[in-house]
N, CA, C and O atoms as a GROMACS GRO file, in nm:
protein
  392
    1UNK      N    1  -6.192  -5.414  -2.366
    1UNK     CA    2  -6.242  -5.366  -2.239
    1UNK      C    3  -6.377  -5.300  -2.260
    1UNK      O    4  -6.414  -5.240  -2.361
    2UNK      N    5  -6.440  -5.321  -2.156
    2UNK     CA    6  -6.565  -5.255  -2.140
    2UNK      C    7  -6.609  -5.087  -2.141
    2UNK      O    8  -6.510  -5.019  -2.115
    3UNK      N    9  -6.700  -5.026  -2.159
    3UNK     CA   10  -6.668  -4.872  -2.115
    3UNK      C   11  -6.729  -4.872  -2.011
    3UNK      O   12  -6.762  -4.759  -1.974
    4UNK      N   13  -6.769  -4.981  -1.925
    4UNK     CA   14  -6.725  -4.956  -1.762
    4UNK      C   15  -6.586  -4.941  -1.724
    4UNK      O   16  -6.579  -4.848  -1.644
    5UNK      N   17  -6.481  -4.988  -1.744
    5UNK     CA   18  -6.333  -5.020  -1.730
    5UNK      C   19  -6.311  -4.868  -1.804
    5UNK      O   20  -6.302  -4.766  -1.737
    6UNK      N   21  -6.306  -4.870  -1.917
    6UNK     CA   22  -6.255  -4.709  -1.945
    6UNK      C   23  -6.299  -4.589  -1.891
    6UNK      O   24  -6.222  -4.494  -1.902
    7UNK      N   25  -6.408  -4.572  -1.835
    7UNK     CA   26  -6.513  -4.499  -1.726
    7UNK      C   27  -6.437  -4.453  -1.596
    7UNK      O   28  -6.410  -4.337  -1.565
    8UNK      N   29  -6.405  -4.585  -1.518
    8UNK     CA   30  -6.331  -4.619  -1.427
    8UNK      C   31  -6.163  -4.556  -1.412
    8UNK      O   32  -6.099  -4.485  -1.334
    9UNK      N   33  -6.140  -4.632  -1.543
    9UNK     CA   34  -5.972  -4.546  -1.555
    9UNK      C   35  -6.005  -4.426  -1.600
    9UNK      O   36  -5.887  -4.394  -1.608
   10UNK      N   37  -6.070  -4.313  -1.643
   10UNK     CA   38  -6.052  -4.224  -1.712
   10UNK      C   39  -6.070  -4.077  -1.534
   10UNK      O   40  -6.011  -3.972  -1.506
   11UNK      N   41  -6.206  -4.177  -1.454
   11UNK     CA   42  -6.254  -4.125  -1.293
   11UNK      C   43  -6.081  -4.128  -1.265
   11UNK      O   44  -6.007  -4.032  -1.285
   12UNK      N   45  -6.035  -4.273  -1.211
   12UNK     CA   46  -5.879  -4.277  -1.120
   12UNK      C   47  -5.786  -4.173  -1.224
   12UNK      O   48  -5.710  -4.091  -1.172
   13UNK      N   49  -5.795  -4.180  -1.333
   13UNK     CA   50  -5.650  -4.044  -1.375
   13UNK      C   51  -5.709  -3.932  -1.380
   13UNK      O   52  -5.623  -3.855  -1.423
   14UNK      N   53  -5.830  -3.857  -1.357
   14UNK     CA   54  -5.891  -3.742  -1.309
   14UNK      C   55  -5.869  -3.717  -1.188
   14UNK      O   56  -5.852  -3.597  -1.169
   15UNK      N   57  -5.859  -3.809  -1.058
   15UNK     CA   58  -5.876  -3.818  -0.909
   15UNK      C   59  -5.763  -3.834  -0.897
   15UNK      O   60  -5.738  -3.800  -0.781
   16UNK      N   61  -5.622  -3.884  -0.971
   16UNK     CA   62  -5.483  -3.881  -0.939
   16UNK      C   63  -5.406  -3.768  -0.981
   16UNK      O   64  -5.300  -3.732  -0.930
   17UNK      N   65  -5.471  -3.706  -1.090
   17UNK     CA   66  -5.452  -3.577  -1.141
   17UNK      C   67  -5.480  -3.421  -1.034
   17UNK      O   68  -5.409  -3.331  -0.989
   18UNK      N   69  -5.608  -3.453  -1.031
   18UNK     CA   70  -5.671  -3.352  -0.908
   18UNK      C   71  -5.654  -3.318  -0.780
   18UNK      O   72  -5.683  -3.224  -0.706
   19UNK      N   73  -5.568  -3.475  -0.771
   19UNK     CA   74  -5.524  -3.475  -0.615
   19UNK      C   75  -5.377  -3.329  -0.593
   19UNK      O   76  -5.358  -3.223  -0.534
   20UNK      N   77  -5.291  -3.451  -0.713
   20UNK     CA   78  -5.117  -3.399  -0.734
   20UNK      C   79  -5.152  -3.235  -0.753
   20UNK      O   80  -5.076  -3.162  -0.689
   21UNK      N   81  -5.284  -3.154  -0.851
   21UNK     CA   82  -5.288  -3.018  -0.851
   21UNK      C   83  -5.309  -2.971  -0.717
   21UNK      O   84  -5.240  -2.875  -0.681
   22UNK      N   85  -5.390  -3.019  -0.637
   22UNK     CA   86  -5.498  -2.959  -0.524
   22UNK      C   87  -5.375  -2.934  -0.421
   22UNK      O   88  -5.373  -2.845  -0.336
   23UNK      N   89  -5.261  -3.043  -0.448
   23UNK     CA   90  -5.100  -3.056  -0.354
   23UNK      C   91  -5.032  -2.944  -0.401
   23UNK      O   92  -4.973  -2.880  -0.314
   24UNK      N   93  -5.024  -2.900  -0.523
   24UNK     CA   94  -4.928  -2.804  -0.571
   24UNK      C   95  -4.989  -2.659  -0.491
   24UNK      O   96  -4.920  -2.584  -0.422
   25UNK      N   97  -5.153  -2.640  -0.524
   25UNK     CA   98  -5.201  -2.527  -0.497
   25UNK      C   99  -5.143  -2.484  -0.360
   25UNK      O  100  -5.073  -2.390  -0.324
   26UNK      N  101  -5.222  -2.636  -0.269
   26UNK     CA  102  -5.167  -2.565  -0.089
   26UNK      C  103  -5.054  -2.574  -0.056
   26UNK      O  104  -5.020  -2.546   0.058
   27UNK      N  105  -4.976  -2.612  -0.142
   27UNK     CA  106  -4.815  -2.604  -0.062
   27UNK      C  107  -4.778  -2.435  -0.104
   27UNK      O  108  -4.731  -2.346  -0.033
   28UNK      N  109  -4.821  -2.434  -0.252
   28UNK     CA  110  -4.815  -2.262  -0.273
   28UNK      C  111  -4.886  -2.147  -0.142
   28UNK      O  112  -4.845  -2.034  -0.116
   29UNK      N  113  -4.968  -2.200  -0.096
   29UNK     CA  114  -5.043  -2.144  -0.034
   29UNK      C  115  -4.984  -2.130   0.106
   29UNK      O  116  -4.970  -2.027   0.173
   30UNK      N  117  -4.960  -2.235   0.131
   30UNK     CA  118  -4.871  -2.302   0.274
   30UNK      C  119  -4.715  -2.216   0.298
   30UNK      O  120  -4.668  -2.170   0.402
   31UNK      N  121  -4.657  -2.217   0.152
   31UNK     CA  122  -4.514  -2.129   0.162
   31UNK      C  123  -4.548  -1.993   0.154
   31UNK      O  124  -4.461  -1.910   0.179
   32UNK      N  125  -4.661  -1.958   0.123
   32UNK     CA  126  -4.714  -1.768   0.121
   32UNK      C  127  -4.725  -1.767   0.256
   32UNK      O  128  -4.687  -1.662   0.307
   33UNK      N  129  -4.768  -1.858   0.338
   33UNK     CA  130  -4.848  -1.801   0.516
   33UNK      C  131  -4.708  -1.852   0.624
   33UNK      O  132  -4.593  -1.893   0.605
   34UNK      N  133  -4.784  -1.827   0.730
   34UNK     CA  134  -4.721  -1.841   0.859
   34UNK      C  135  -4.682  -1.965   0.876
   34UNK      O  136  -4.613  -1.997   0.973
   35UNK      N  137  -4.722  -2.056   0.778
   35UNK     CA  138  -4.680  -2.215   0.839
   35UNK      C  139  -4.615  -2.230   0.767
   35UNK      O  140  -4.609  -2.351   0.746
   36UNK      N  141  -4.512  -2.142   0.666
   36UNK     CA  142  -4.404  -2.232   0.584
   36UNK      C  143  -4.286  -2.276   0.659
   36UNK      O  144  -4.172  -2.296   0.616
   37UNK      N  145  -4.331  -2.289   0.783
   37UNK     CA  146  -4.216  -2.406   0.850
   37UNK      C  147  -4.229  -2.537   0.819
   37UNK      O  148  -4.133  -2.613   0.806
   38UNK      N  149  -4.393  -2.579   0.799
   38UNK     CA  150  -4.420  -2.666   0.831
   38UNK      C  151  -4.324  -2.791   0.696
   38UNK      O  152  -4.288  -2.908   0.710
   39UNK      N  153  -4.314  -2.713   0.597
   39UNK     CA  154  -4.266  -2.790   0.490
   39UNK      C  155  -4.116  -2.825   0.495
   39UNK      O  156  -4.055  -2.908   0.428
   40UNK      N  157  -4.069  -2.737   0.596
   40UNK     CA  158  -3.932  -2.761   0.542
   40UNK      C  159  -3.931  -2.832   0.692
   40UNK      O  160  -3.824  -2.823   0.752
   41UNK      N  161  -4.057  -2.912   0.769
   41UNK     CA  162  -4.028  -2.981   0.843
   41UNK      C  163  -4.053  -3.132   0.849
   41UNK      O  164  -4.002  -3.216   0.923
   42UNK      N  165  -4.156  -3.145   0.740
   42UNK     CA  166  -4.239  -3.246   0.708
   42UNK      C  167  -4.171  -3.373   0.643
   42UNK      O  168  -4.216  -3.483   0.676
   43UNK      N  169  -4.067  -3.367   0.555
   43UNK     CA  170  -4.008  -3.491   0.544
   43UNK      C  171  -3.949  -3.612   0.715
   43UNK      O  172  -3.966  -3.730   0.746
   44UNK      N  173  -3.874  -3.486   0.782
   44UNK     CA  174  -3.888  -3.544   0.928
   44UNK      C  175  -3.988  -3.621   0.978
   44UNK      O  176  -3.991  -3.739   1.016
   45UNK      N  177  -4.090  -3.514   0.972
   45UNK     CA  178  -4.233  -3.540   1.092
   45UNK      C  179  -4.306  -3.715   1.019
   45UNK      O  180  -4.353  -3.811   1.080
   46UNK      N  181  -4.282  -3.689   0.840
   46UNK     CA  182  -4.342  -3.821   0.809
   46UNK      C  183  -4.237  -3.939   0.824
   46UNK      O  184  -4.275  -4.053   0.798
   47UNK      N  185  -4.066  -3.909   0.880
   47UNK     CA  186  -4.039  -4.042   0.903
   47UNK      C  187  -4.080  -4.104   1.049
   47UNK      O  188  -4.111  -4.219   1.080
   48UNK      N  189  -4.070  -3.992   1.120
   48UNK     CA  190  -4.099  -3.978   1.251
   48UNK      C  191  -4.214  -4.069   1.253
   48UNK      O  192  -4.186  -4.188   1.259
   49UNK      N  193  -4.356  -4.032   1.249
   49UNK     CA  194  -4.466  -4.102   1.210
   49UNK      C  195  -4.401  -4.260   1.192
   49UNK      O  196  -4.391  -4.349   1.278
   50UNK      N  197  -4.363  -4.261   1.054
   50UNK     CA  198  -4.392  -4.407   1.026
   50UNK      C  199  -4.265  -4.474   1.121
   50UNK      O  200  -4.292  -4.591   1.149
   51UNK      N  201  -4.161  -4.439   1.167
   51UNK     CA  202  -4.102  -4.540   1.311
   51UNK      C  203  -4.188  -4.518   1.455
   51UNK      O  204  -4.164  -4.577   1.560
   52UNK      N  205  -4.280  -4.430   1.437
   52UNK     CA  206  -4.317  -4.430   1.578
   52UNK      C  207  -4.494  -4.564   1.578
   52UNK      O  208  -4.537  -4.630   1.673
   53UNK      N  209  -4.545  -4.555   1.443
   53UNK     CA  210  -4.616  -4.646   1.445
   53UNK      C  211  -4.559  -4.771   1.383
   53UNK      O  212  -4.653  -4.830   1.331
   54UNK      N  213  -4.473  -4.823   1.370
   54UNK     CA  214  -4.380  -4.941   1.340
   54UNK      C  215  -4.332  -5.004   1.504
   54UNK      O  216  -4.331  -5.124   1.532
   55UNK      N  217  -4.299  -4.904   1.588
   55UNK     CA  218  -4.258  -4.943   1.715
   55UNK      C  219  -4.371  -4.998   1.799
   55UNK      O  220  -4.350  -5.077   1.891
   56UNK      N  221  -4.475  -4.958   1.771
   56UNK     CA  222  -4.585  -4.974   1.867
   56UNK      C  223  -4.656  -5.068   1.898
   56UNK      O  224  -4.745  -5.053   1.981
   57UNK      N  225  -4.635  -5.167   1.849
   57UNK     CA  226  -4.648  -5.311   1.932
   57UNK      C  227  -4.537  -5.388   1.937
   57UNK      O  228  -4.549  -5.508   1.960
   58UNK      N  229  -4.429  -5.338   1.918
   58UNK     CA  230  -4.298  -5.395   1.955
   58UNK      C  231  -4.225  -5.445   2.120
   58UNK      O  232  -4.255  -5.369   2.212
   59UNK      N  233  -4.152  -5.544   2.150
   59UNK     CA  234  -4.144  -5.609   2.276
   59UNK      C  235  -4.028  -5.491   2.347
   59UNK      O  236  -4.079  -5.381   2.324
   60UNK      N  237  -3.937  -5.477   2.400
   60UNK     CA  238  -3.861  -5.409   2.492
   60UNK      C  239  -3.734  -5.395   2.432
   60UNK      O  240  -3.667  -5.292   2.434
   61UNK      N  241  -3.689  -5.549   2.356
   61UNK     CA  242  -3.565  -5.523   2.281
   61UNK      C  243  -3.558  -5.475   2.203
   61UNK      O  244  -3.450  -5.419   2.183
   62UNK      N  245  -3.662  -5.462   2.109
   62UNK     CA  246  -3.678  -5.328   1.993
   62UNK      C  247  -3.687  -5.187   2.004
   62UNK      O  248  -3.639  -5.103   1.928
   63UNK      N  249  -3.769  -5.166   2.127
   63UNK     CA  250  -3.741  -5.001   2.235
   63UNK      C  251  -3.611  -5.017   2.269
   63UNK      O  252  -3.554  -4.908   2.265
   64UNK      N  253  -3.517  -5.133   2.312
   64UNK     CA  254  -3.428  -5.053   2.351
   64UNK      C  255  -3.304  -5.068   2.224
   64UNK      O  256  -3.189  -5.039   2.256
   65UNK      N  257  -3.331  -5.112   2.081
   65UNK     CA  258  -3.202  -5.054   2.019
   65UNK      C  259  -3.258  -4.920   1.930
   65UNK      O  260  -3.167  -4.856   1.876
   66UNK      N  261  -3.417  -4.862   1.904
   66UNK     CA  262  -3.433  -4.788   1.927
   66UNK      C  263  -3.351  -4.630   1.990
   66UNK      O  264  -3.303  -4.524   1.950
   67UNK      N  265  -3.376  -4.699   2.102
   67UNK     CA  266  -3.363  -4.565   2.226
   67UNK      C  267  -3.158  -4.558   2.154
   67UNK      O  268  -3.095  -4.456   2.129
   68UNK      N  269  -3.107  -4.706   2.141
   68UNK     CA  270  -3.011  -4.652   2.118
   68UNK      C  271  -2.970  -4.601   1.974
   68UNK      O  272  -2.881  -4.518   1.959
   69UNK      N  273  -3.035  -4.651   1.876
   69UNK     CA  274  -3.046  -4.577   1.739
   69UNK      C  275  -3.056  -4.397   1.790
   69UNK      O  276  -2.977  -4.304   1.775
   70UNK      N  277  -3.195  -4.409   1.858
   70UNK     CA  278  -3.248  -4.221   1.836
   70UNK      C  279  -3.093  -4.197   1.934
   70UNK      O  280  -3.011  -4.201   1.842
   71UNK      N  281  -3.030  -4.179   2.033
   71UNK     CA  282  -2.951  -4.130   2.142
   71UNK      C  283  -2.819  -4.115   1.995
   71UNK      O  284  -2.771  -4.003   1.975
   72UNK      N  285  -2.769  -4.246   1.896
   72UNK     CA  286  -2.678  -4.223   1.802
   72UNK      C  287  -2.700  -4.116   1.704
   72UNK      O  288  -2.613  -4.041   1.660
   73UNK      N  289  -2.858  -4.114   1.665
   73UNK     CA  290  -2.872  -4.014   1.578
   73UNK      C  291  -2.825  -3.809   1.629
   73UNK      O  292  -2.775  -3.717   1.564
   74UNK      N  293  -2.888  -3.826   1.807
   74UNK     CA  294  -2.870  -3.720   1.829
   74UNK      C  295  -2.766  -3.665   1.833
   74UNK      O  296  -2.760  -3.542   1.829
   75UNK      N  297  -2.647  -3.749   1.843
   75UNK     CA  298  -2.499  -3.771   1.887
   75UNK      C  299  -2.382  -3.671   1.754
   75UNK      O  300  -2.311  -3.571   1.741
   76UNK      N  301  -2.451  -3.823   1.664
   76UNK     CA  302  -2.339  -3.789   1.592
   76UNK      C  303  -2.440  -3.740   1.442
   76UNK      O  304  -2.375  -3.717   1.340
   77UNK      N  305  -2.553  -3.730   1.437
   77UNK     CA  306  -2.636  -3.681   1.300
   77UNK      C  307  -2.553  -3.771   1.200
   77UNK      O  308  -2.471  -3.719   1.124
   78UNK      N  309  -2.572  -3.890   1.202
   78UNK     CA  310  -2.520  -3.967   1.110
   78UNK      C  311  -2.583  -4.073   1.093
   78UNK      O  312  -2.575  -4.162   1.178
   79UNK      N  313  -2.696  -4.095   0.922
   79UNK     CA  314  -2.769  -4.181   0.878
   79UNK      C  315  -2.704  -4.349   0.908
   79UNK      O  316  -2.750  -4.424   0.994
   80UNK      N  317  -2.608  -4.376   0.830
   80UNK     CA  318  -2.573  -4.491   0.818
   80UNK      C  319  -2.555  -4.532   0.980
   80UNK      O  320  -2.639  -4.597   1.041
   81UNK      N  321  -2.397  -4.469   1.055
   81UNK     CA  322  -2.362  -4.500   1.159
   81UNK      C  323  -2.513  -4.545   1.253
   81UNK      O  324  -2.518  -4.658   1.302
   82UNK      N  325  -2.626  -4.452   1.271
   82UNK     CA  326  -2.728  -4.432   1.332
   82UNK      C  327  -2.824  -4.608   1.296
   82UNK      O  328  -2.866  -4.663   1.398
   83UNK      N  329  -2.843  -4.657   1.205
   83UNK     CA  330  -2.872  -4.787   1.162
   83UNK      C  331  -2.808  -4.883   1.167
   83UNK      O  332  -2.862  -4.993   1.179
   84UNK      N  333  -2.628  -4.864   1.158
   84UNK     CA  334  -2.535  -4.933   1.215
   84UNK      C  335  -2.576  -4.989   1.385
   84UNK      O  336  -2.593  -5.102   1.431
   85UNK      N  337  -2.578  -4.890   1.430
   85UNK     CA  338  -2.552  -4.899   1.603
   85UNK      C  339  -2.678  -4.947   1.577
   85UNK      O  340  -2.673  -5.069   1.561
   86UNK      N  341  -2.848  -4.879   1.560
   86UNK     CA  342  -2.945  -4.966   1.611
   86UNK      C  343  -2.938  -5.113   1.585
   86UNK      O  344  -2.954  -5.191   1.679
   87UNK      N  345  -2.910  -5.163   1.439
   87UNK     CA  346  -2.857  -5.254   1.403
   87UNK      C  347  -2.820  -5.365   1.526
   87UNK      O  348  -2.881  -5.447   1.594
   88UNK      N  349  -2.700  -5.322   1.512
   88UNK     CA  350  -2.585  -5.417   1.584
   88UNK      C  351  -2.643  -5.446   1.777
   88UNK      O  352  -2.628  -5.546   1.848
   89UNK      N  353  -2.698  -5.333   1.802
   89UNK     CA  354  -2.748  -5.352   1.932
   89UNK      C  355  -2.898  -5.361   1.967
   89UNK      O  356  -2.937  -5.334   2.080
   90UNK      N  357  -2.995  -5.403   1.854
   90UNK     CA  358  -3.076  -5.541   1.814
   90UNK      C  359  -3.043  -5.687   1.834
   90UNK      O  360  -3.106  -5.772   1.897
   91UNK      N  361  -2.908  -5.699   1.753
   91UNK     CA  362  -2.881  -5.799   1.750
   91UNK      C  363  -2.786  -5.857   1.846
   91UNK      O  364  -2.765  -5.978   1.860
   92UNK      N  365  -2.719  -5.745   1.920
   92UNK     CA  366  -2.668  -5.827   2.101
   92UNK      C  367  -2.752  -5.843   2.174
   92UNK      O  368  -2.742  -5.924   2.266
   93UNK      N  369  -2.838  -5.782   2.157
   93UNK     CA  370  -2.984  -5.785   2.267
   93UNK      C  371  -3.049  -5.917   2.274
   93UNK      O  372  -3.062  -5.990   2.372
   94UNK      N  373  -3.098  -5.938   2.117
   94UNK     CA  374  -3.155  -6.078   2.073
   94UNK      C  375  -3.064  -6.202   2.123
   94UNK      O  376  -3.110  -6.298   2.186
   95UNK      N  377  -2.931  -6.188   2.086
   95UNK     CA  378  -2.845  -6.259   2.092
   95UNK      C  379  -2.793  -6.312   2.251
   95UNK      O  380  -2.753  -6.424   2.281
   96UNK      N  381  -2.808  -6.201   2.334
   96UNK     CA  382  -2.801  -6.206   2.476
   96UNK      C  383  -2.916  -6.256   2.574
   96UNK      O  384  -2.912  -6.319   2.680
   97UNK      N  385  -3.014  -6.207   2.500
   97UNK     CA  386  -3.172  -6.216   2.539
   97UNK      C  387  -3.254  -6.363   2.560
   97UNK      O  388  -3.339  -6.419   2.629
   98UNK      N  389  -3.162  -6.383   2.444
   98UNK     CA  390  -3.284  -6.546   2.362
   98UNK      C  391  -3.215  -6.664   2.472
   98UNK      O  392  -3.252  -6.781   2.467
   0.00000   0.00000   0.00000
C-alpha cells in the first residue's frame, strides 16, 4: 500500500476514535444537566424516527397495520405480540385488498 492509503486509514481511525470520545464526553455532560431525560429516552425516540421515516411514502395498507401494530403496542406493551398483529393484519389487508 501506498502512504496515501496509510495516511487515509491512520485520518478514519483518528475521526472514529474522536468521534466515540467526543460521545462519551457529552453524554457525561448530558447525565450532569437538566436533560438527563433525554438518554434514558433516546433508544425510543431513535426507533421512533426510523419507523416514522420508513412509513413515509408508504400506500394506506401499510398506515393501516401500522395504526394497528402502534394501538397493540399501547395495549398490551408487548414486542413480539405487537409485530405479530402488525404482521398478520398487513397481510389480511393485502390479501383482502389485492
Amino acid at each position: 500500500m501506498s502512504v496515501e492509503h496509510w495516511v487515509l486509514i491512520v485520518a478514519l481511525a483518528l475521526a472514529a476514535f474522536s468521534i466515540r470520545v467526543l460521545g462519551l464526553f457529552a453524554g457525561d455532560r448530558i447525565r450532569a444537566s437538566r436533560h438527563a431525560w433525554m438518554l434514558d429516552e433516546l433508544p425510543g425516540l431513535i426507533v421512533v424516527s426510523l419507523v416514522a421515516s420508513a412509513l413515509a411514502g408508504q400506500n394506506w395498507l401499510v398506515w393501516s397495520a401500522a395504526t394497528v401494530a402502534l394501538a397493540t403496542a399501547l395495549v398490551s406493551n408487548h414486542v413480539i405480540l405487537t409485530m405479530v398483529l402488525g404482521m398478520a393484519s398487513f397481510a389480511a389487508l393485502s390479501w383482502f385488498f389485492s
